[in-house]
Phi, psi and omega in degrees: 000147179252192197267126179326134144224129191299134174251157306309160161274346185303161198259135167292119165292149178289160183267142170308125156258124171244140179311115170299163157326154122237130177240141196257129197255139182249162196294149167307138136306134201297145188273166213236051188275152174298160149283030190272265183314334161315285182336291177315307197279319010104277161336314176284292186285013160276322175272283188344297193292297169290336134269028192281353168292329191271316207305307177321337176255323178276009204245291196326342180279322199285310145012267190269027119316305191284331180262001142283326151292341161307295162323298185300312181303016219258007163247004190275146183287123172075342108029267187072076180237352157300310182251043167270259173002304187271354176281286188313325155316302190293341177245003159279340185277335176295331193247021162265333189286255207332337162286304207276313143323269203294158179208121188316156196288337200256023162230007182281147176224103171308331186279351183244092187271117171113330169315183191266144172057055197235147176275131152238000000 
């Protein structure tokens, strides 16, 4: 075998390294809603919440109601059982998120950071 000759030959310059930016970000302001609407929203997910024994077994029925007329109807003109469905889907999964997630600011309990089951 004969001798390696290196491509290109020109000798390599170091590469332009350039500085990133740094731009200083400021925090989002805290939304600034009343203790009115706290209150309002903590009333809606107390009955909620309480009667989330019974709501959990009937809106999934009412669901895959909607999603068998959905089938059936689903070439018929003017109808809309598509998006009948997807109205109903869209408002059991929020309001399964709003029971199951979320928890009100005068029911979060702050003090135990970091324990086993803890919501924030």
């Amino acid at each position: 075998m004969g001798d390696v000759l290196r491509f290109p030959i020109t000798p390599r310059q170091p590469a332009i390294v350039r500085q990133p930016v740094r731009v200083a970000i400021a925090d989002p302001p805290a939304p600034t809603w009343s203790p009115i609407v706290d209150t309002i929203i903590a009333i809606v997910w107390g009955i909620t919440a309480l009667s989330w024994i019974v709501l959990r077994f009937i809106i999934p029925v009412v669901v895959f109601w909607q999603f068998l007329r959905m089938i059936w109807f689903w070439d018929t003109p003017s109808v809309h059982a598509g998006w009948q469905f997807l109205a109903y889907f869209a408002g059991y999964t929020a309001l399964y998120y709003f029971v199951a997630v979320y928890r009100p600011k005068s029911m979060r309990d702050d003090a135990n950071r970091g324990g086993r089951n803890v919501r924030k």
